[in-house]
Backbone of each chain as ProteinMPNN parsed JSONL, in Angstrom:
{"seq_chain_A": "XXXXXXXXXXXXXXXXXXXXXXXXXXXXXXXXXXXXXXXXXXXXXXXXXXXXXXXXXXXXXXXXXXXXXXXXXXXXXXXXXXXXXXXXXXXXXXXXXXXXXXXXXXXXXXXXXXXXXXXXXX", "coords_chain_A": {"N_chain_A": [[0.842, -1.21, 0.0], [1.821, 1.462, 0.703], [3.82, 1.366, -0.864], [2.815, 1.8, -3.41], [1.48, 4.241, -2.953], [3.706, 5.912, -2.682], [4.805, 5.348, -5.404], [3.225, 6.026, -7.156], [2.922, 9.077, -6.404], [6.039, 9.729, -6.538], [6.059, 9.432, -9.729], [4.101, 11.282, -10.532], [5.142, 13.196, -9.044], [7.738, 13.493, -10.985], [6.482, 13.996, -13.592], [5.312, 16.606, -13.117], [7.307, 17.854, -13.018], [8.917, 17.604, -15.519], [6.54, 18.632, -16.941], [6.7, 21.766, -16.426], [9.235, 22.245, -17.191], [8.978, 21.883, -20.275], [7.004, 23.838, -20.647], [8.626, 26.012, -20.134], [10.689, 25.654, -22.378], [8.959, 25.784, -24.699], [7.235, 28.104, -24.798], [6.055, 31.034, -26.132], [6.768, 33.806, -25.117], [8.482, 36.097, -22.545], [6.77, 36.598, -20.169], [4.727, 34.545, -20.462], [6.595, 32.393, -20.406], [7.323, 32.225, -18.087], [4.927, 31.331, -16.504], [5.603, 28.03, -16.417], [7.664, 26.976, -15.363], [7.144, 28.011, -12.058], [4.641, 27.167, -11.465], [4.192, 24.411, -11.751], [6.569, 23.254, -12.268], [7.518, 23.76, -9.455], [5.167, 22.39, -7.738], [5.734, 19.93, -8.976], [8.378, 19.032, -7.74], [7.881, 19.544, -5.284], [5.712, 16.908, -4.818], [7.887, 15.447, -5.221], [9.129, 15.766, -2.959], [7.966, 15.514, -1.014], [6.931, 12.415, -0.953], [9.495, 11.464, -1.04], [9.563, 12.045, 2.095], [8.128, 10.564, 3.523], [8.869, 7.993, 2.255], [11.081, 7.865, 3.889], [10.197, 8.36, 6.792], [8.899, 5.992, 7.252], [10.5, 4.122, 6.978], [12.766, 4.524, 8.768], [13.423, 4.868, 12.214], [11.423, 7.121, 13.624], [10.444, 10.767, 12.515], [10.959, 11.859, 9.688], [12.086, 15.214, 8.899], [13.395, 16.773, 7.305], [13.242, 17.072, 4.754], [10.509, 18.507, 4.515], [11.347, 20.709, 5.702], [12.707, 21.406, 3.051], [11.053, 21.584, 1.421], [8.776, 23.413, 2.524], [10.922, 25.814, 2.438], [10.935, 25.651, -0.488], [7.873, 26.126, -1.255], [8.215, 28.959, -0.257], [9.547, 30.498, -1.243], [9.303, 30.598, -4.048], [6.993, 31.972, -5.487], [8.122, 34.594, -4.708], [10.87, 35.032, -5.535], [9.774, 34.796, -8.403], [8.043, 36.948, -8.733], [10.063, 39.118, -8.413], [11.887, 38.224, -11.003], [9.926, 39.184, -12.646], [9.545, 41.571, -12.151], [12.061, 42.563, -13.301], [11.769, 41.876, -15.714], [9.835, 43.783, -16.766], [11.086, 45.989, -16.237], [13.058, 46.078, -18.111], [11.682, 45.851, -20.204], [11.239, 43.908, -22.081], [10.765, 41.192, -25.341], [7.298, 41.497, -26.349], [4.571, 39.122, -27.169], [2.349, 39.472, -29.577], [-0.259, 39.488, -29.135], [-0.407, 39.959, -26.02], [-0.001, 41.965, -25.369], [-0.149, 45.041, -23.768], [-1.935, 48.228, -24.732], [-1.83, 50.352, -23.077], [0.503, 50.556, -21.686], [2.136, 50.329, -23.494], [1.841, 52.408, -24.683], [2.955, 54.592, -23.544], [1.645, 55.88, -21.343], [0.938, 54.606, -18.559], [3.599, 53.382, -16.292], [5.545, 50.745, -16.617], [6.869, 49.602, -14.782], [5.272, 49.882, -12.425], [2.875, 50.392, -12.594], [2.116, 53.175, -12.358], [0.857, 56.392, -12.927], [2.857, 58.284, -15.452], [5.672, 60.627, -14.861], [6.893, 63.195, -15.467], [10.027, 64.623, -14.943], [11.079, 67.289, -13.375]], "CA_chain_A": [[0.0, 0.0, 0.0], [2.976, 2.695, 1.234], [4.92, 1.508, -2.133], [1.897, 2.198, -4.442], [1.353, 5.152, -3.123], [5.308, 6.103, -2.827], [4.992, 5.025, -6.484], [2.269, 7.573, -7.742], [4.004, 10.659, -6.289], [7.181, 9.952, -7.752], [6.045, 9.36, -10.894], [3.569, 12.45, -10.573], [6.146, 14.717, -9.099], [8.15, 14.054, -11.978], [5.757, 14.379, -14.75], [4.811, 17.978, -13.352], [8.796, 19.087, -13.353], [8.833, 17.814, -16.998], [5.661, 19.469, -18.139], [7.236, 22.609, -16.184], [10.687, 22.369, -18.634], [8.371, 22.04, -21.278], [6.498, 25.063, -21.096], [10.102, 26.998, -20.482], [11.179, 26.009, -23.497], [8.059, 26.196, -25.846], [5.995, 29.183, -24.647], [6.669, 32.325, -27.31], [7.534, 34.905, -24.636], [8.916, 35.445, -21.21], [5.504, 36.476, -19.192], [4.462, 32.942, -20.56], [7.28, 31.136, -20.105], [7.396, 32.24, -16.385], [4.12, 30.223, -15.716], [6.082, 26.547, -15.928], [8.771, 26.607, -13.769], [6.884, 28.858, -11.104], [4.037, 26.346, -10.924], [4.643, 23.243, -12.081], [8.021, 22.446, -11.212], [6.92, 24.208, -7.907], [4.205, 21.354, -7.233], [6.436, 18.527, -9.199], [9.628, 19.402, -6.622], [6.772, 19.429, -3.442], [5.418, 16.145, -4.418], [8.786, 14.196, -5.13], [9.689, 15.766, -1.757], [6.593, 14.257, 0.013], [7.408, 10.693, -1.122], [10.731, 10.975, -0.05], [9.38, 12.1, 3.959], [6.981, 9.522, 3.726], [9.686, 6.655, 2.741], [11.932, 7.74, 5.426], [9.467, 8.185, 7.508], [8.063, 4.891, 7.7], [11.763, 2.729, 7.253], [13.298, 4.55, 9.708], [12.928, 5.484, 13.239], [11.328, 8.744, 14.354], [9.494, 10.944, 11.883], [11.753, 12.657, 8.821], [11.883, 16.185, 8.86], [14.182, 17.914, 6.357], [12.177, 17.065, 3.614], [9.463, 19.208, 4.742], [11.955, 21.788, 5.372], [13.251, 22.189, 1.811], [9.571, 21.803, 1.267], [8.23, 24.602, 2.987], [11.139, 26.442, 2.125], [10.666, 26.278, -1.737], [6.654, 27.186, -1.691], [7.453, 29.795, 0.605], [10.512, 31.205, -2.236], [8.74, 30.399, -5.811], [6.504, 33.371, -5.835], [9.038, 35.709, -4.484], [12.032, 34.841, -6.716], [9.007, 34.629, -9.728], [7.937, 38.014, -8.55], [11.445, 39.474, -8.529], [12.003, 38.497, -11.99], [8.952, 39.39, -13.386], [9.952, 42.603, -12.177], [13.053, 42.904, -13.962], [12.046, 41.873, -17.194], [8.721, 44.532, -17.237], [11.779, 47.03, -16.055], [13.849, 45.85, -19.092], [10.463, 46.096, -21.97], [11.312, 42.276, -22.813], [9.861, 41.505, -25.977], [6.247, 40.422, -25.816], [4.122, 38.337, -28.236], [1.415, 41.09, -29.571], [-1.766, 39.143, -28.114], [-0.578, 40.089, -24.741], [0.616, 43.74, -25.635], [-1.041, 46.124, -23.474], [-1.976, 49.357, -25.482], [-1.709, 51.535, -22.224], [1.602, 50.212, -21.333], [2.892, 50.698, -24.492], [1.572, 54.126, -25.055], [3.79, 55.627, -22.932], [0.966, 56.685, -20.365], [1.632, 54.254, -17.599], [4.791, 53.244, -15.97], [5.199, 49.26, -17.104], [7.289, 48.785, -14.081], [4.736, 49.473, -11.425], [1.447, 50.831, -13.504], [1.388, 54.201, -11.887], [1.112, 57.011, -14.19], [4.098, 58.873, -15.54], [5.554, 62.159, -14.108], [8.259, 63.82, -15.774], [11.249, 65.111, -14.151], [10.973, 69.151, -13.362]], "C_chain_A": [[0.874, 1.255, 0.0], [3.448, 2.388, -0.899], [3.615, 1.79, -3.175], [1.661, 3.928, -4.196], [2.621, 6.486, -3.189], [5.436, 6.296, -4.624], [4.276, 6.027, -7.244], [2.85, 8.704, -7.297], [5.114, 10.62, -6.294], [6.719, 9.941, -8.672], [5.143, 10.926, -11.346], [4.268, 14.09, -10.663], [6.934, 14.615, -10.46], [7.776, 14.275, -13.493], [4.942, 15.715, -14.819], [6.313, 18.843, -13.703], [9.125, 18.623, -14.876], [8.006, 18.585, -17.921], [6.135, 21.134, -17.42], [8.585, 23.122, -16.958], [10.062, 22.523, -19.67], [8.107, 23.103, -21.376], [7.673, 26.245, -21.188], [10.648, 26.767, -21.67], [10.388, 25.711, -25.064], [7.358, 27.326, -25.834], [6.694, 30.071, -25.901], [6.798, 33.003, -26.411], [7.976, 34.676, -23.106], [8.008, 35.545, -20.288], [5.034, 35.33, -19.141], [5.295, 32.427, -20.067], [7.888, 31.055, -18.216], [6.633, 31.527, -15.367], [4.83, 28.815, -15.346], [6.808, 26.426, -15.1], [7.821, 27.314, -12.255], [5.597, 28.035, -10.325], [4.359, 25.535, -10.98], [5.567, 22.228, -11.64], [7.946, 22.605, -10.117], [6.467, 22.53, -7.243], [5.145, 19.98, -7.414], [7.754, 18.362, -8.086], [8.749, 18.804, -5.379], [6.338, 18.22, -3.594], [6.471, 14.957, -4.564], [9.077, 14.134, -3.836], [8.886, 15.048, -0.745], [6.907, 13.008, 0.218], [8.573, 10.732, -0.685], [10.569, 10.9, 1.704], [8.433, 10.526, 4.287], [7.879, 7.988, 3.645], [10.745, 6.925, 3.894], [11.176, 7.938, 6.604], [9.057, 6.818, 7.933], [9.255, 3.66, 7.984], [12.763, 3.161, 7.815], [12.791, 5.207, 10.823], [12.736, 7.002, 13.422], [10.958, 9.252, 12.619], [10.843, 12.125, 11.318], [11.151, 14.313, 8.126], [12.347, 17.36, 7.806], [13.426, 18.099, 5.32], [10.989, 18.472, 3.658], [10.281, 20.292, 4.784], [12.502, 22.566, 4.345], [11.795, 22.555, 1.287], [8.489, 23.039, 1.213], [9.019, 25.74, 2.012], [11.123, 26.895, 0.546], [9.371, 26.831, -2.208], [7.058, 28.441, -1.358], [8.446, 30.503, -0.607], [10.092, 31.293, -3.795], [8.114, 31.623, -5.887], [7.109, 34.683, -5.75], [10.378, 35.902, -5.719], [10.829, 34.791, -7.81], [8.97, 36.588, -10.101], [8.972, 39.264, -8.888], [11.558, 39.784, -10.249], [11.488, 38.743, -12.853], [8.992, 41.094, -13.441], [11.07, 43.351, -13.381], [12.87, 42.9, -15.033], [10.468, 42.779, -18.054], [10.264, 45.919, -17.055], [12.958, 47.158, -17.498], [12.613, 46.04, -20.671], [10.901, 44.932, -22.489], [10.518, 42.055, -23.798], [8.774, 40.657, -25.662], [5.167, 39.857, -27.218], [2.735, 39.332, -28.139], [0.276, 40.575, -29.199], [-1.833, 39.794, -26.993], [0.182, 41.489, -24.158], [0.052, 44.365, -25.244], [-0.79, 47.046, -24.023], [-1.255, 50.412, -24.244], [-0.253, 51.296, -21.663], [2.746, 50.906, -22.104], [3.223, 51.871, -24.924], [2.641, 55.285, -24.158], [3.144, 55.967, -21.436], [1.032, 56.228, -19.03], [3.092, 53.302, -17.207], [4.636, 51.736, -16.192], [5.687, 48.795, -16.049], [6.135, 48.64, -12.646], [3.477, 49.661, -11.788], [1.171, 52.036, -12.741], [1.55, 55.653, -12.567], [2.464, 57.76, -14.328], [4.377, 60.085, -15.177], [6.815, 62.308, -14.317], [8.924, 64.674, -14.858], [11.403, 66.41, -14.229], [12.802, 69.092, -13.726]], "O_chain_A": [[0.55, 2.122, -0.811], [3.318, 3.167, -1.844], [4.242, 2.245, -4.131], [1.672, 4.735, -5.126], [2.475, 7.634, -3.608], [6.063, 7.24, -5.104], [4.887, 6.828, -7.951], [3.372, 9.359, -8.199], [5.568, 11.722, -5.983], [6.893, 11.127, -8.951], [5.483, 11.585, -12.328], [4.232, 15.131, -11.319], [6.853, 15.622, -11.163], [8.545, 14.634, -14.385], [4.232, 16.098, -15.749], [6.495, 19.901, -14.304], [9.711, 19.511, -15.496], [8.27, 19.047, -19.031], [5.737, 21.952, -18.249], [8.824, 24.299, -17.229], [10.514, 23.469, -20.315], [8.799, 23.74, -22.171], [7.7, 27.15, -22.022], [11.191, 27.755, -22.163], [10.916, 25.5, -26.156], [6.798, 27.635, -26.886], [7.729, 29.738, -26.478], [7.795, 33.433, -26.992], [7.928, 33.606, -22.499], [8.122, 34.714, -19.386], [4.818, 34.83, -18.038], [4.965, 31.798, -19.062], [8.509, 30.26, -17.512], [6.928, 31.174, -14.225], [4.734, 28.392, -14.194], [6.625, 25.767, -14.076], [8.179, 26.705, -11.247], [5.403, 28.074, -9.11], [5.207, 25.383, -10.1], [5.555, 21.137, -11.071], [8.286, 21.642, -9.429], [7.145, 21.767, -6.556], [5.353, 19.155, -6.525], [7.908, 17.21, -7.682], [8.986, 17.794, -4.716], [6.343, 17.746, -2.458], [6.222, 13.804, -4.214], [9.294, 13.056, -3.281], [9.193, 14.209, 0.102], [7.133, 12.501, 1.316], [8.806, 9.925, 0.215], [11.138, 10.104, 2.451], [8.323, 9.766, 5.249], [7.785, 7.082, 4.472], [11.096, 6.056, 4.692], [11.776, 7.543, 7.604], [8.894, 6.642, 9.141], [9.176, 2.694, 8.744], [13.809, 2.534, 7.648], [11.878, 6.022, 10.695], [13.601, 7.876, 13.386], [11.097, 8.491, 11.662], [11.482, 12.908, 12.02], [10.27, 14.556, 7.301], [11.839, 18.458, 7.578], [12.974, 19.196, 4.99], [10.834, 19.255, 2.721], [10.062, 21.065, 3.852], [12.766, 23.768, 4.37], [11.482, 23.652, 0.823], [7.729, 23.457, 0.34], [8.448, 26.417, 1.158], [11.244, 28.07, 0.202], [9.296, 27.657, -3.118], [6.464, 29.322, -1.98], [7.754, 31.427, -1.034], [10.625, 32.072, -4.585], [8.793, 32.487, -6.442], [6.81, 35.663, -6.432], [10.597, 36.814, -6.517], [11.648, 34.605, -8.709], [9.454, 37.268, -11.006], [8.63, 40.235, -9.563], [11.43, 40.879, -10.798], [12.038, 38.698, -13.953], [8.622, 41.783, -14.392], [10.897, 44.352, -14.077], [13.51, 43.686, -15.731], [10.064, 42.645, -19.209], [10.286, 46.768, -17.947], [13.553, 48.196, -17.789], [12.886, 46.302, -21.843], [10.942, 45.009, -23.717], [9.397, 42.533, -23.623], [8.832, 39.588, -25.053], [5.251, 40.496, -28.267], [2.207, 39.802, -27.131], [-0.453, 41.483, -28.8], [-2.91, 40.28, -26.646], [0.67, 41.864, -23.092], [-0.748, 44.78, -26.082], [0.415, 47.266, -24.148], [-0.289, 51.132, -24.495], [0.078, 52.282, -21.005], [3.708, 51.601, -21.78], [4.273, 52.344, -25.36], [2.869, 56.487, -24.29], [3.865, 56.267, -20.485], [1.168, 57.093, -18.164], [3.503, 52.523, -18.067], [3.497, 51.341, -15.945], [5.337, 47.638, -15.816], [6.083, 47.627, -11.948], [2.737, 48.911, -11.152], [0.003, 52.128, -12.361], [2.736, 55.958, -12.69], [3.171, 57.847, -13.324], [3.406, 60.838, -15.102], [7.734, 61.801, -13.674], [8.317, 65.389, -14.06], [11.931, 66.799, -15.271], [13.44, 70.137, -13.857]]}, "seq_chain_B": "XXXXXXXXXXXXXXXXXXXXXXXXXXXXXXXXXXXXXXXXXXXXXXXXXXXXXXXXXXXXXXXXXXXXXXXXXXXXXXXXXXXXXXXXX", "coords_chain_B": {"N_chain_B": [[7.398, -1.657, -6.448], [8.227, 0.717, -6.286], [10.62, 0.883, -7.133], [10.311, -0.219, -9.919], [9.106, 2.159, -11.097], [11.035, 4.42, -10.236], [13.378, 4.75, -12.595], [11.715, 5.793, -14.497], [11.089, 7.786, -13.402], [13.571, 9.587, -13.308], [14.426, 9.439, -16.084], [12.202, 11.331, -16.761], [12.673, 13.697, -15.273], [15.58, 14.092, -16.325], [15.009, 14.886, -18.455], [13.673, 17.016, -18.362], [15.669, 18.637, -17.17], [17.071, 19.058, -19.48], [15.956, 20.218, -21.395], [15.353, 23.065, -20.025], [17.986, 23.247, -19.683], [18.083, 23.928, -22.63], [17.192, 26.805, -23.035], [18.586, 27.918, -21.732], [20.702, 28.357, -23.478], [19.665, 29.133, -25.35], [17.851, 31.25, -24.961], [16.212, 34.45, -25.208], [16.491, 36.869, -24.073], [17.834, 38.445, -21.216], [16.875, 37.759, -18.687], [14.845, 35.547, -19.179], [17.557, 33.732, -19.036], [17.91, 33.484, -16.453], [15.621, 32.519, -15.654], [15.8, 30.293, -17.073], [18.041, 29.079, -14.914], [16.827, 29.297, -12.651], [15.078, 26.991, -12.783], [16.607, 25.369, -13.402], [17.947, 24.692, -11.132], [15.841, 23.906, -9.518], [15.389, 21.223, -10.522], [17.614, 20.15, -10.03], [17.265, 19.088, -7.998], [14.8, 17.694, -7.323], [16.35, 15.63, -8.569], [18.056, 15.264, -7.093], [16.867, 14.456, -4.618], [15.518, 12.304, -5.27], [17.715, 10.572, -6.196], [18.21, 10.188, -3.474], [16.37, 8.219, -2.678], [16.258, 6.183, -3.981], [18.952, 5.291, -3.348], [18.021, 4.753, -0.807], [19.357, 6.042, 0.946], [19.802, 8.704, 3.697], [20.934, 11.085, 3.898], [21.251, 13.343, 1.325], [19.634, 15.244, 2.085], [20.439, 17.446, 3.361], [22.77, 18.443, 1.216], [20.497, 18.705, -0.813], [18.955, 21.045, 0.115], [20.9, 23.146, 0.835], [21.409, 23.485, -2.34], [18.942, 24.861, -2.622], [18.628, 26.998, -0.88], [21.008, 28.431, -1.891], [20.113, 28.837, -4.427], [18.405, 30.612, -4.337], [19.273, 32.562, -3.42], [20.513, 33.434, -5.796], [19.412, 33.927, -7.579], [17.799, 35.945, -6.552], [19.67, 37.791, -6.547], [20.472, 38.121, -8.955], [18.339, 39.362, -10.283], [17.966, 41.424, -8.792], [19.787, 42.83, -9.645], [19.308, 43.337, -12.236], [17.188, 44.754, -11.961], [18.201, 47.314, -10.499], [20.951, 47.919, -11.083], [22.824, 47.362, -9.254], [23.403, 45.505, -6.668], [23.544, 45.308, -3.618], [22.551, 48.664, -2.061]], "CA_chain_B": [[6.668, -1.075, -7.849], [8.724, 1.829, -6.62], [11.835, 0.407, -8.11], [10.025, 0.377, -11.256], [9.131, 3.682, -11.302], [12.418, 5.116, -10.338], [13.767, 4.61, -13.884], [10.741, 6.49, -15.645], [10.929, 9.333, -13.433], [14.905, 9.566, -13.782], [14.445, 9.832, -17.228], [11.794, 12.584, -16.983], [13.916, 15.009, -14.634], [16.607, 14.505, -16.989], [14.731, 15.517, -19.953], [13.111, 18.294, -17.7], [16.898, 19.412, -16.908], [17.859, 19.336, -20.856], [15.365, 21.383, -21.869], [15.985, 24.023, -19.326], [19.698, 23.922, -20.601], [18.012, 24.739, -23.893], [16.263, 27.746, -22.518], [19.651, 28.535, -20.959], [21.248, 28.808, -24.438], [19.129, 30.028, -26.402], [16.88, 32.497, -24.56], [16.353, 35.776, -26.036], [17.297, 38.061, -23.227], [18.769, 37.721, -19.876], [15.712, 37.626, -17.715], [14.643, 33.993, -19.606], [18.237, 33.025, -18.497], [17.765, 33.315, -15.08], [14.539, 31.67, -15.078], [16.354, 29.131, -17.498], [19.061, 28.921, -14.403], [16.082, 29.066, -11.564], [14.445, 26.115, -13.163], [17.862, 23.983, -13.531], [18.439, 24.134, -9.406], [14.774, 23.13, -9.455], [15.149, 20.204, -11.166], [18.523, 19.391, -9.471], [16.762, 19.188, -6.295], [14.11, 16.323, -7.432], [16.579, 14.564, -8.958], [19.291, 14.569, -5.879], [16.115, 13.664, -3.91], [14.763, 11.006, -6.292], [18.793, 9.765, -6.234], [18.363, 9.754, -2.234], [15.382, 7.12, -2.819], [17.269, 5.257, -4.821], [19.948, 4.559, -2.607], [17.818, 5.001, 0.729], [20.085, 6.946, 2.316], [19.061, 10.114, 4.081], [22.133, 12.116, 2.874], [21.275, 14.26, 0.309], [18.632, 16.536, 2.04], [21.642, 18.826, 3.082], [22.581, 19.006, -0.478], [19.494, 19.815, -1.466], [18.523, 22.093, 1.214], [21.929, 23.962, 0.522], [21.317, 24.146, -3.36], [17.601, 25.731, -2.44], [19.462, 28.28, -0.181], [21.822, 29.257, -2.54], [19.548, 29.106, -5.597], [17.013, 31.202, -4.189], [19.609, 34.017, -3.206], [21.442, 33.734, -7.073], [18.201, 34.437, -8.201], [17.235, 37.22, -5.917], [20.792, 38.511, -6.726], [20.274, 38.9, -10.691], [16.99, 40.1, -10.758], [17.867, 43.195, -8.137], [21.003, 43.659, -10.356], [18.964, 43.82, -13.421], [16.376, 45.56, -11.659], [18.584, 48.291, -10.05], [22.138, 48.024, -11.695], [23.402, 47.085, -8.056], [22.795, 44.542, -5.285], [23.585, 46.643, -2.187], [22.558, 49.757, -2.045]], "C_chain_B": [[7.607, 0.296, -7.705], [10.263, 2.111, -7.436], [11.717, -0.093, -8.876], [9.406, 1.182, -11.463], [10.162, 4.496, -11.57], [12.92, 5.487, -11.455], [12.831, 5.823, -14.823], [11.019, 8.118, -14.892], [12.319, 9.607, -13.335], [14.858, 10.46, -14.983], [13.511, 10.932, -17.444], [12.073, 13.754, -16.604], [14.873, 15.206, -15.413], [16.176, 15.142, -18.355], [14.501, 17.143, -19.326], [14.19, 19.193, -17.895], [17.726, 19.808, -18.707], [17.496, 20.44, -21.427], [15.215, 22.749, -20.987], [17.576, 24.206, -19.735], [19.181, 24.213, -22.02], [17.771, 25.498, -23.998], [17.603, 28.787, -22.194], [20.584, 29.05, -22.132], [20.772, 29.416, -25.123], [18.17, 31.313, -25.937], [17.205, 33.468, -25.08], [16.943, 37.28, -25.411], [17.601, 37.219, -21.99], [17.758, 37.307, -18.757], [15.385, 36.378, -17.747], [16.122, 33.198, -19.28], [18.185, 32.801, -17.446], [16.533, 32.731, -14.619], [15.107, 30.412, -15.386], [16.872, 28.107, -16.149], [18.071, 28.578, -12.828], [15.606, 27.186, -11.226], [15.391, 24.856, -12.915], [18.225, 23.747, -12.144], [17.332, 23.33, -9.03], [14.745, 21.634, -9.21], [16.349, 19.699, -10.704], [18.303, 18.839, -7.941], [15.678, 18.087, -6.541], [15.04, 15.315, -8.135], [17.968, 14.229, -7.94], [17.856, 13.851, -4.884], [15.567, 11.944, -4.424], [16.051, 9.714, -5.998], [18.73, 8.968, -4.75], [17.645, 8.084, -2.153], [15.746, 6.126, -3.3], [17.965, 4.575, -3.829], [19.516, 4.034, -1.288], [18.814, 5.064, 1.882], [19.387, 8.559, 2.528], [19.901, 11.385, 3.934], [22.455, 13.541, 2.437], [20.698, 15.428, 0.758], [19.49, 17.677, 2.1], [21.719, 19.441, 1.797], [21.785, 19.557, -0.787], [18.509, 21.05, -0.663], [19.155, 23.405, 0.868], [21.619, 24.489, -1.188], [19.75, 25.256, -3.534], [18.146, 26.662, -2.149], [20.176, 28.974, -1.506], [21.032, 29.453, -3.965], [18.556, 30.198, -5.792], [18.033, 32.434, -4.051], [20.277, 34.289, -4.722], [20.387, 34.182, -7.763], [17.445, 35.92, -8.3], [18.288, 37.987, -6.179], [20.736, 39.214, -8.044], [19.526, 39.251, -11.256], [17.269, 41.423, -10.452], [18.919, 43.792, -9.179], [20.788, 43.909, -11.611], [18.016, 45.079, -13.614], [17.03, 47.307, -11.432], [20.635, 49.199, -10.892], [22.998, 47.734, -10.463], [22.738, 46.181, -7.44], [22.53, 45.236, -3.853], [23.628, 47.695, -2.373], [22.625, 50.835, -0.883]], "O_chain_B": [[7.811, 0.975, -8.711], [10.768, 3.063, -8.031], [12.703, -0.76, -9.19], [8.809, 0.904, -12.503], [10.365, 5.137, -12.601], [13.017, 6.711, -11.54], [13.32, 6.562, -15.677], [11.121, 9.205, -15.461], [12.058, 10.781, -13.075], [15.098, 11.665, -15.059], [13.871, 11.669, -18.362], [11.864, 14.769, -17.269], [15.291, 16.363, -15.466], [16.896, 15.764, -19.136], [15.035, 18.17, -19.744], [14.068, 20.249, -18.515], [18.641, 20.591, -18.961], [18.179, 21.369, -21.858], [14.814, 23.65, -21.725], [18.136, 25.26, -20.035], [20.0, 24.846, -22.686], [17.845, 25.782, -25.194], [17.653, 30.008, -22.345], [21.239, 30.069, -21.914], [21.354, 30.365, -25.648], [17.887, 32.233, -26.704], [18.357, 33.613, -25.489], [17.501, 38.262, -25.898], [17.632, 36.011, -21.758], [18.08, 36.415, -17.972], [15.468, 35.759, -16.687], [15.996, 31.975, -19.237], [18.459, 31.624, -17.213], [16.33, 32.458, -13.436], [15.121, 29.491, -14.569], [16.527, 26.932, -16.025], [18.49, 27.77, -12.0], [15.68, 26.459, -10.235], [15.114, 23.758, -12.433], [18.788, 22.687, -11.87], [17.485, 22.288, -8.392], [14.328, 20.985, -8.251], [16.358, 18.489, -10.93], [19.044, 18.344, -7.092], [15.745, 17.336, -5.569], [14.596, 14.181, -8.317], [18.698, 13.24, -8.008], [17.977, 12.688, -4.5], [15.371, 10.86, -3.874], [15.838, 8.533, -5.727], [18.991, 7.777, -4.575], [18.192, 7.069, -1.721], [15.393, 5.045, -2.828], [17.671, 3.436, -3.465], [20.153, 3.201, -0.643], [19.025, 4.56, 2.985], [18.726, 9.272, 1.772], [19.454, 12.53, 3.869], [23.25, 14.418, 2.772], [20.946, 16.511, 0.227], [19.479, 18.633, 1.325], [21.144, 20.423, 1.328], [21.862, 20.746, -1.095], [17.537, 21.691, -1.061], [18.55, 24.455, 0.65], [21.58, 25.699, -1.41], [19.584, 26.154, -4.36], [18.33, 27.464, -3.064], [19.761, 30.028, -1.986], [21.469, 30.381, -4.644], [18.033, 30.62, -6.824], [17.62, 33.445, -4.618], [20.609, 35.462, -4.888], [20.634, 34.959, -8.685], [16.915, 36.626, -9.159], [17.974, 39.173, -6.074], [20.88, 40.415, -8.272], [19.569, 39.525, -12.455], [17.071, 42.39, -11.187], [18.932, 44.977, -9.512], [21.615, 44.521, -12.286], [17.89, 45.921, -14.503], [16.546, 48.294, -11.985], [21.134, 50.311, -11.058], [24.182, 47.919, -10.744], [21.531, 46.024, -7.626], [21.496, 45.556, -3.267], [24.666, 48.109, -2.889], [22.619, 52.036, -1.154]]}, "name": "protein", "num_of_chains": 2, "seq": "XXXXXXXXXXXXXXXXXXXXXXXXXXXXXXXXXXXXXXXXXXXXXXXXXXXXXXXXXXXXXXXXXXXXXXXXXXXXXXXXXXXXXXXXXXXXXXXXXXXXXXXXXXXXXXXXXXXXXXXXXXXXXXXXXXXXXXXXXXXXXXXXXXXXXXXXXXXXXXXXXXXXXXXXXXXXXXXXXXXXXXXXXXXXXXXXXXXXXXXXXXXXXXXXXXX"}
């Protein structure tokens, strides 16, 4: 029962950090291609790490903790480090695929890095 | 059954990790490298864990504890420095 279900979240976790590589290197721009790794591999990482607490957990004594600690610590870092560089590359005008081209962005009228309007320099 | 699994998901972390090195070469600006480069600690981190399982030793979490740590600040490092043109200000 443990190894079946040991067996489904490995194989799960790593069929979300593959479809997470995937979308990094098929999307057409970088706002897209920021979704796969940020979820995906996110979740596929969190559930290989599960199955690992869970087999050391059960075939050795006392209840395995690190796991959970890289655990925690990568939900609690994915949105921040995503965030970060999502920053940088609206602060850079990265190019973007024209479906997802905001007019008002573009126009000059608001600021792309934070959206608050523009205010020239006296 | 989990030591026939092992094998399949092996081989899908390593594809995972290829195609992130293709991302890493070819991206169009620097921003898609550093996700490229986010993605590749990612994916080195299910597959040192996956290795742990393998061997069942308990080992590796350091390792991969340590490459989280440091992946998460190389990250936060070349965004602010793209963001700002500096790290410390």
């Amino acid at each position: 029962m443990l190894d079946a279900v040991l067996a489904i979240l490995v194989l799960v976790g790593a069929f979300f950090t593959l479809v997470g590589s995937w979308g990094l290197a098929k999307m057409p721009d970088f706002f897209m291609r920021l979704h796969g790794p940020t979820k995906a591999t996110t979740i596929g990482v969190g559930s290989v790490l599960v199955a690992s607490a869970l087999y050391f957990s059960f075939n050795t004594d006392g209840v395995s903790l690190h796991e959970v600690l890289v655990t925690l610590f990568l939900f609690m870092t994915a949105p921040v480090s995503a965030h970060m560089m999502a920053k940088a590359a609206l602060h850079l005008r990265v190019k973007q695929v024209e479906r997802t081209r905001s007019a008002v962005v573009e126009s000059g009228v608001v600021n792309s890095y934070d959206g608050t309007p523009f205010r020239r320099k006296e | 059954m989990l030591n026939m699994v092992l094998p399949w998901a092996f081989g899908m972390v390593s594809l995972a990790l290829l195609l992130s090195l293709y991302r890493l070469l070819v991206g169009p600006d620097v921003p898609d490298r550093i996700l490229a480069l986010d993605t590749l600690y990612l994916n080195t981190i299910a597959l040192l864990v996956l290795f742990g399982l393998l061997q069942g030793s308990a080992l590796y979490f350091e390792a991969a504890l340590l490459i989280a740590v440091m992946g998460f600040v190389g990250t936060i490092a070349l965004s602010k420095y793209l963001l700002r043109g500096d790290i410390m200000e």
